[in-house]
C-alpha positions as CSV (number, residue, x, y, z in Angstrom):
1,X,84.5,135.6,107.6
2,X,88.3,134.6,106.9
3,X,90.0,132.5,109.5
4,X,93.2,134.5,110.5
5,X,95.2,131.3,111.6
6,X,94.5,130.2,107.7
7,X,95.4,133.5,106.2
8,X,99.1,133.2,106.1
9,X,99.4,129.3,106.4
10,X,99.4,129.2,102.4
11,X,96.2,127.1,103.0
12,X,94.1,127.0,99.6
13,X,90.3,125.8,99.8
14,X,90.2,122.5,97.8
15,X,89.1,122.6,94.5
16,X,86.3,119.8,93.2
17,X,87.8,117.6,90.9
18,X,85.1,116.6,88.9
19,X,81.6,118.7,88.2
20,X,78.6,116.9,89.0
21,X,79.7,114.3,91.6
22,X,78.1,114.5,94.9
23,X,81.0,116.5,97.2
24,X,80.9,113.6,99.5
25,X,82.8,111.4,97.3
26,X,84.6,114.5,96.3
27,X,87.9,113.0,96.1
28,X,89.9,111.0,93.7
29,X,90.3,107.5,95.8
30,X,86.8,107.8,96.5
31,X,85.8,108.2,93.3
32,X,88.1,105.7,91.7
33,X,87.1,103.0,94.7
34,X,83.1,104.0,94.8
35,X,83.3,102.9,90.8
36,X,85.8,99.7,90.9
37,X,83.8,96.7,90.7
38,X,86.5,94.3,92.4
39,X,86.3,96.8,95.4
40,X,82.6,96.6,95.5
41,X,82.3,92.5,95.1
42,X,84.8,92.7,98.3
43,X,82.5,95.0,100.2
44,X,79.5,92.8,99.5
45,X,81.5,89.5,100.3
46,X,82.7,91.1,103.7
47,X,79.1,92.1,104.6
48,X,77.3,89.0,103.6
49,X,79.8,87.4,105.2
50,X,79.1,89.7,108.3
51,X,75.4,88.8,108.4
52,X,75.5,85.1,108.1
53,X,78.9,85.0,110.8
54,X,78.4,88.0,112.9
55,X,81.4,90.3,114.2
56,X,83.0,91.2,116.5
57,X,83.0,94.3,118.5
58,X,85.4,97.5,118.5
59,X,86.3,96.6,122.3
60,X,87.1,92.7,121.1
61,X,89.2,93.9,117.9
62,X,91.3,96.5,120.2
63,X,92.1,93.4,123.0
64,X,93.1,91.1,119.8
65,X,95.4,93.8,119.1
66,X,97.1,94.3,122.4
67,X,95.5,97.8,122.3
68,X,93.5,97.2,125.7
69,X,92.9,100.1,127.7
70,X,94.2,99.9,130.9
């Protein structure tokens, strides 16, 4: 069924950029950050580092912020 607020918006469905890759990581950022090894040592380095420190939560990092809900 076609959406009418879409049909004279100029809005195109996106086209996958690469055959084969799983439409999750459909995009080119994705891709190109899913596959770079310097992103991926930093991922591992923040979550070891998560594991052996701990976190903090959402609440905590909003208040460090000044983005406290009042």
């Amino acid at each position: 069924m076609k959406n009418p607020d879409r049909e004279h918006s100029g809005y195109k469905p996106r086209k996958r950029s690469s055959e084969g890759v799983n439409p999750k990581l459909d995009d080119r950022e994705t891709i190109a950050l899913s596959t770079n090894p310097k992103f991926i040592e930093l991922l591992e380095k923040s979550r070891s580092r998560r594991r052996a420190e701990g976190g903090i939560s959402s609440a905590e990092m909003r208040h460090r912020l000044g983005l406290d809900r009042e």
